[in-house]
C-alpha positions in Angstrom: 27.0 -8.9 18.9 27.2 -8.0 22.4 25.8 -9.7 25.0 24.3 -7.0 26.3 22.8 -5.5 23.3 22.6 -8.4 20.8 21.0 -6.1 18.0 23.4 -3.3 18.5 26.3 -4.9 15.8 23.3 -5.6 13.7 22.3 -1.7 13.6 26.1 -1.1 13.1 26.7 -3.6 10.3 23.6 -2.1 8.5 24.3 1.4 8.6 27.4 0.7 7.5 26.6 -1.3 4.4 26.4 -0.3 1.0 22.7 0.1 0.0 22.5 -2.6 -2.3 24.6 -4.8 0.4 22.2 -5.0 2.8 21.2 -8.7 3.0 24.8 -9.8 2.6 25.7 -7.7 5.9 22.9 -9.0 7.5 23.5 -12.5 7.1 27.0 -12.2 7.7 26.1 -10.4 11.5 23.6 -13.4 12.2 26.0 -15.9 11.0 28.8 -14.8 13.0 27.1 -14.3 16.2 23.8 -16.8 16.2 24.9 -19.0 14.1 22.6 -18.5 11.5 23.9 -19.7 8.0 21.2 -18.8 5.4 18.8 -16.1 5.6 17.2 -14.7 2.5 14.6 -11.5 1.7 11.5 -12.4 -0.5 10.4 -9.4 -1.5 6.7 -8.5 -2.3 6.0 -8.2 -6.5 3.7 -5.2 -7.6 1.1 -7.5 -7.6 1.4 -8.6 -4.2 0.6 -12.3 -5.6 4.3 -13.8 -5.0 7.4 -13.0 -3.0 10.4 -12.8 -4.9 14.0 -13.9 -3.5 16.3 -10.9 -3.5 19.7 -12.3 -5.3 18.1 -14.4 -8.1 16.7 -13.6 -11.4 13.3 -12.0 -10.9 11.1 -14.3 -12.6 8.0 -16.5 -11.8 9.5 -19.0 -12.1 11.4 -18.2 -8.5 8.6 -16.5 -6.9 7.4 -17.9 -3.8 3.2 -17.5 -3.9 1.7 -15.3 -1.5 -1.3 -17.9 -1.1 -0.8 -20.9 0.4 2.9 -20.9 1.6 4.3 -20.1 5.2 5.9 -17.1 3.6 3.0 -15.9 2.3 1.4 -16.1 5.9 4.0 -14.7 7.6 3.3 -11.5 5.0 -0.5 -11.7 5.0 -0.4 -12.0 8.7 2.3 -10.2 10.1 3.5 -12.4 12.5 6.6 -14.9 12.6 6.0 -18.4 11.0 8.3 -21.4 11.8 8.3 -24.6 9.9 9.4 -27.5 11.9 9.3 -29.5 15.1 12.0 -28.1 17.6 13.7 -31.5 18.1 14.0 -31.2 14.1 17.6 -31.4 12.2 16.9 -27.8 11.2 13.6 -25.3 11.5 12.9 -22.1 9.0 11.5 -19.1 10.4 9.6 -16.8 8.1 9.4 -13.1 9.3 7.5 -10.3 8.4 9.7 -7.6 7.1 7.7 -4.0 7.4 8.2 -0.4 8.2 5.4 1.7 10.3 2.7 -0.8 8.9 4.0 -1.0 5.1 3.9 -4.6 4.3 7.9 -4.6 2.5 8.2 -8.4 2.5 9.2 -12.0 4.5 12.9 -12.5 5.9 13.3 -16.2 5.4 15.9 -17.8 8.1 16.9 -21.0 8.3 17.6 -21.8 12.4 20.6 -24.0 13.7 19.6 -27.2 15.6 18.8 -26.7 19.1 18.1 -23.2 18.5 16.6 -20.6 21.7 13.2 -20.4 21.4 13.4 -16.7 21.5 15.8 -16.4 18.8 12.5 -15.7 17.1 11.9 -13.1 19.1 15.0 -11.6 18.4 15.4 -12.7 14.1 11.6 -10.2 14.3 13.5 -7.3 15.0 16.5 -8.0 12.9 13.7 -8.0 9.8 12.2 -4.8 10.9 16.0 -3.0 11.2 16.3 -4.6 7.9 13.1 -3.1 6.8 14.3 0.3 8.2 17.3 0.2 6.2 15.5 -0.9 2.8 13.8 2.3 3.2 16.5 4.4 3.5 18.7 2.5 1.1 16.1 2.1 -2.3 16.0 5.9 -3.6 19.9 5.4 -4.0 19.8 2.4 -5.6 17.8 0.3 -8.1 18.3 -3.2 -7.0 15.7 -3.7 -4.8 12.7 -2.0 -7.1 14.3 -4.7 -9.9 13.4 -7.2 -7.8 10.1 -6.6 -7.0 9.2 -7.0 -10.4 8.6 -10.6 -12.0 8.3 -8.9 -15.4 8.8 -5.3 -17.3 6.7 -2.6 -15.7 5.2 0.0 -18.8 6.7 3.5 -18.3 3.5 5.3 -16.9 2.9 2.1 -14.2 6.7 3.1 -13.5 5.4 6.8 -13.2 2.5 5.8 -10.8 4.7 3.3 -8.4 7.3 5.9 -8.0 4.7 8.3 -7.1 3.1 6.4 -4.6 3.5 6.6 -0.3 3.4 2.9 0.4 1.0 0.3 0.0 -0.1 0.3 3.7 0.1 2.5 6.7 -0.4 1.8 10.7 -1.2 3.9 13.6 -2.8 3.8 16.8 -5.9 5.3 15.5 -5.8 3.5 12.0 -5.0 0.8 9.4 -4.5 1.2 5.8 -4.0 -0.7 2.5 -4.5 0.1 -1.0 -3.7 -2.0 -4.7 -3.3 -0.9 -8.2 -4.2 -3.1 -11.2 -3.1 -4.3 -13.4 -0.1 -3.5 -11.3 2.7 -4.3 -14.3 0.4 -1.6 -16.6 -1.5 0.5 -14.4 -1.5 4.3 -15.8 -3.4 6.9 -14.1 -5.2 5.5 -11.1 -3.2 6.8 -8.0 -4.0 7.0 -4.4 -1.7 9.0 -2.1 -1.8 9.6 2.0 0.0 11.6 4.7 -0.8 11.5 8.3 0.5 13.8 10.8 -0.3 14.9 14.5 -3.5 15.7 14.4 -4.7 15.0 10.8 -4.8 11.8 8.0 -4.9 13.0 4.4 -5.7 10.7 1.7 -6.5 11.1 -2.1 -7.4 8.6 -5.0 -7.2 9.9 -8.2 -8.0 9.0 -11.9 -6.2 11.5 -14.5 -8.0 10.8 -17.9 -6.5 9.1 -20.8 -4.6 6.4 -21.4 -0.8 5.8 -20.8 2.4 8.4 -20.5 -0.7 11.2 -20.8 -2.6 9.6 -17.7 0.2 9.2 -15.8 1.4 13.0 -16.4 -1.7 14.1 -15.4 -1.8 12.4 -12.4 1.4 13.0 -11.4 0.7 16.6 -12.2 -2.5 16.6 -10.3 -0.9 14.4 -7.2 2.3 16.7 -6.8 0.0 20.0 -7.1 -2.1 18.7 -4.0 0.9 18.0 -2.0 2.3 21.3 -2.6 -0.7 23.0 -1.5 -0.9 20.9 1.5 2.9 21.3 2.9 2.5 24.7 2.2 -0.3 24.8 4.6 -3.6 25.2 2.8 -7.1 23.8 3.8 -8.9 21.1 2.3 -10.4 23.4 -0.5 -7.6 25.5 -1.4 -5.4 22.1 -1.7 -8.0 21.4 -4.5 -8.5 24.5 -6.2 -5.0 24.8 -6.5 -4.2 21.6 -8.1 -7.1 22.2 -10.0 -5.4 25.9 -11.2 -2.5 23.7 -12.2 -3.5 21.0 -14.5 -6.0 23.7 -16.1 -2.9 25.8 -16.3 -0.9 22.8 -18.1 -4.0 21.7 -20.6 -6.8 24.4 -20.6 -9.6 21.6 -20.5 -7.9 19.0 -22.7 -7.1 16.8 -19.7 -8.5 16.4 -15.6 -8.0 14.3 -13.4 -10.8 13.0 -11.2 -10.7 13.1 -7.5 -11.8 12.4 -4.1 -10.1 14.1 -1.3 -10.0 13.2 2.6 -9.3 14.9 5.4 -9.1 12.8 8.3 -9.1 15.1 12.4 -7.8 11.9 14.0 -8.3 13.2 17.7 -12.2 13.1 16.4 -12.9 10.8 13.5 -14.6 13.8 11.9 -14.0 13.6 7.9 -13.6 16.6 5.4 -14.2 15.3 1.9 -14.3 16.8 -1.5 -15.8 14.8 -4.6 -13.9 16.6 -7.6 -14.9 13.3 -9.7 -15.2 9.4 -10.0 -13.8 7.9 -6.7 -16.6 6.3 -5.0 -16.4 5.8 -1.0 -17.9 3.3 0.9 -18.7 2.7 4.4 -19.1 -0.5 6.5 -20.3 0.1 9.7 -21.8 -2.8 12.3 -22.1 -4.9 9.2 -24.0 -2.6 7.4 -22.4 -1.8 4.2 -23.5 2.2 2.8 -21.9 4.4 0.3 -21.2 8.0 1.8 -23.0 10.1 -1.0 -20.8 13.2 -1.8 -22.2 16.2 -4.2 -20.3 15.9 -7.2 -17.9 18.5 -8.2 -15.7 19.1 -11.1 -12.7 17.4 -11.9 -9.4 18.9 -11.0 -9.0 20.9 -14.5 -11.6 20.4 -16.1 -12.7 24.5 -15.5 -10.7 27.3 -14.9 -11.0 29.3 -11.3 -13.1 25.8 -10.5 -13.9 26.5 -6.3 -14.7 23.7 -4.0 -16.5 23.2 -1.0 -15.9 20.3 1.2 -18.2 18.1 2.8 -18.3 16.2 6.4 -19.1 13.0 7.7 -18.1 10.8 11.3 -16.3 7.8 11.7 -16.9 5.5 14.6 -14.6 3.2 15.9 -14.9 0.4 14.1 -15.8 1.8 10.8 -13.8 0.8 7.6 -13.6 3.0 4.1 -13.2 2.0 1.3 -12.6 3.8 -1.6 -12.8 2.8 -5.0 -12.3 4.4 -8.7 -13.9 3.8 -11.7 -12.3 1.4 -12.8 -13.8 -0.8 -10.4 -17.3 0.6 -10.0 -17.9 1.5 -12.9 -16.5 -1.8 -14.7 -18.8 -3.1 -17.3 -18.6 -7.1 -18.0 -18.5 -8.4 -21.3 -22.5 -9.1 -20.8 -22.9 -5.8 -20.0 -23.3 -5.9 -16.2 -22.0 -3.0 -13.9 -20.2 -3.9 -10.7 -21.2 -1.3 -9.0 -22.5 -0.9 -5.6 -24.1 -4.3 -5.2 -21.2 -6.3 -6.0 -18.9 -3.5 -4.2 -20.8 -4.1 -1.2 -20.9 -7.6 -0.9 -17.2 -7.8 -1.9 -16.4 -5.6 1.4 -18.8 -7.6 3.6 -17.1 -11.1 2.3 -13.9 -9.5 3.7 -15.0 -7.4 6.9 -12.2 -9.4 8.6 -9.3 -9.2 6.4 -6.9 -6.8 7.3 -7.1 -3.4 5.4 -4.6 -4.2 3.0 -5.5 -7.7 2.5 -9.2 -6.5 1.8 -8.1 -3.5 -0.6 -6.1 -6.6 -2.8 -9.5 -9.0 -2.1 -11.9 -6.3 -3.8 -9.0 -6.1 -6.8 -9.5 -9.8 -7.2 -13.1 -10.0 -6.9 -13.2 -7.9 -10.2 -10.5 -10.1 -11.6 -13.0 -12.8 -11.4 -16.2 -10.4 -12.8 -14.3 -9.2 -15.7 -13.5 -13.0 -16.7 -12.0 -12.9 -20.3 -13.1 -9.5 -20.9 -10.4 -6.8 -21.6 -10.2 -4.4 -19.0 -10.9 -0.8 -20.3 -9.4 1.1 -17.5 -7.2 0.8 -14.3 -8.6 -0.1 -11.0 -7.8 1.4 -8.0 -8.5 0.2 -4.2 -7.9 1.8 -0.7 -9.1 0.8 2.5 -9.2 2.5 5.8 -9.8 0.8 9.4 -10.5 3.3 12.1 -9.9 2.6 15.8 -10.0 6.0 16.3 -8.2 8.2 19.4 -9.1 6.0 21.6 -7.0 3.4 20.4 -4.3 6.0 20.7 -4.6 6.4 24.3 -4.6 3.1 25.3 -1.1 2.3 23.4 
């Protein structure tokens, strides 16, 4: 590295590497030039319960557990972590490693004695080049998606992963997070988002069945929508024509259910079309409420279905949350409904998590309802935190 530019051999090195080399050029850039022997990327597993060392076996075994380690709160919190006193033989420094808000995993570097205090400073934006580069580098290559995976993914939870945007988003105006369980099985419960200048799309969807089927229909249902929407249409044509599509592939035998948003991010004013299940929740000023939507067919379930979309405000401050029937409609063993009573009071227990953090907390707080029950369906979370334009503005 130069003196003047001490990241600009880093950038090199990495752009120059192999995609499945990544790491190993890394480590080889900070060893030269900071002296920096061992550095090693814990990736997140689908479950976003452990991190998993890139290099080594995937197993639980060699996980490193989100709760409860400095890794894991370098992850949950985003910010640098190091472990030791400075005067110490040797310190580790445990850096988030994320790209525009999604939440990849921890760089885990051990420091040489006597190191600069701002090496931190600098090792943070080595991880996020590093994160850059991850992105670029996993559609050509599978080692990283191995990784992440402590055991066997089922073909249609393979179907729904590789159809997904992210697991979290950040902007100026907004924060967002969203979990599927059981993540190693999940089959048709998706969520998808796109944001651009003026406007934050999101869907959660639920295509009916069970396995390969569900997962077709969702995939079906999820690539129809974003057709329609690069191609231009409004809020309701986006849905009639995904609608037209999965009627046209099953005639009736199979839907998906739906809830569309349509976020203007200059105003916080929502578009919103209930073509299903998805429930959506609203926590404002402490108050938890659900934002009641006139239900509408499932995508497919009738031919030439139309829709009609709905509005509602966001304030700054206000969080979504959206949930599918797999969570609110879960009934326990006993017969209990989860519902909006537990719902709420699951979202108020985590009003300060961060948005992905409290999409995984709601997850977990079914975990714990269903007990030994078997779960009959797949549960899907997302949560939104809106700052709104103002917090646009001011960065």
């Amino acid at each position: 590295m130069t003196a003047a530019d001490p990241l600009l051999d880093l950038h090199r090195a990495l752009r120059a590497a192999a995609p499945h080399d990544l790491v190993r050029a890394l480590t080889r850039v900070l060893d030269e030039h900071l002296g920096v022997g061992r550095c090693t990327l814990l990736l997140a597993d689908y479950g976003v319960s452990a991190l998993q060392p890139f290099g080594t076996e995937p197993s639980a075994g060699t996980a490193v557990p989100v709760g409860g380690t400095p890794a894991g709160r370098a992850y949950l919190s985003q910010e640098p972590v190091v472990i030791g006193a400075p005067e110490a033989p040797e310190q580790t420094a445990y850096l988030p490693v994320s790209v525009r808000g999604d939440r990849i995993g921890v760089l885990e570097v051990v420091l040489p004695a006597g190191a600069d205090p701002t090496l931190t400073s600098l090792l943070s934006e080595a991880a996020q080049a590093l994160g850059h580069e991850l992105v670029a580098a996993d559609p050509s290559t599978d080692v990283y998606a191995k990784a992440r995976r402590l055991r066997r993914l089922t073909l249609a939870a393979e179907m729904q992963w590789d159809l997904l945007p992210g697991r979290s988003c950040e902007r100026p105006e907004f924060t967002l997070g969203a979990q599927l369980e059981p993540a190693y099985s999940v089959r048709g419960d998706n969520f998808d988002w796109s944001v651009s200048e003026r406007k934050l799309s999101i869907s959660v969807t639920n295509g009916m069945g069970h396995g390969v089927h569900a997962a077709s229909l969702t995939a079906l249902a999820v690539s129809a929508l974003r057709n329609a929407r690069r191609s231009g249409a409004d809020l309701a044509f986006q849905a009639e024509l995904a609608s037209q599509a999965v009627w046209s592939a099953h005639t009736g035998s199979g839907y998906v259910k739906s809830v569309l948003l349509e976020i203007d991010l200059a105003t916080g004013s929502v578009d919103a079309i209930d073509a299903g299940s998805p429930k959506v929740t609203r926590l404002r000023d402490g108050q938890v409420e659900r934002i009641e939507l006139d239900a509408q067919f499932a995508l497919g379930a009738l031919e030439d279905t139309r829709y009609v979309p709905e509005r509602f405000m966001l304030h700054p401050g206000d969080r979504l949350v959206v949930v599918g029937e797999g969570v609110h409609g879960f009934r326990s063993a006993a017969g209990e409904v989860f519902g909006d009573r537990l719902l709420a009071a699951c979202v108020r227990k985590n009003r300060l998590a961060p948005a992905p953090e409290a999409a995984r907390a709601v997850l977990r707080d079914l975990a714990l309802f269903r007990g030994d029950s078997t779960a009959t369906d797949d549960a899907v979370c997302l949560c939104l935190d809106w700052r709104g334009a103002a917090a646009r503005q001011e960065n």
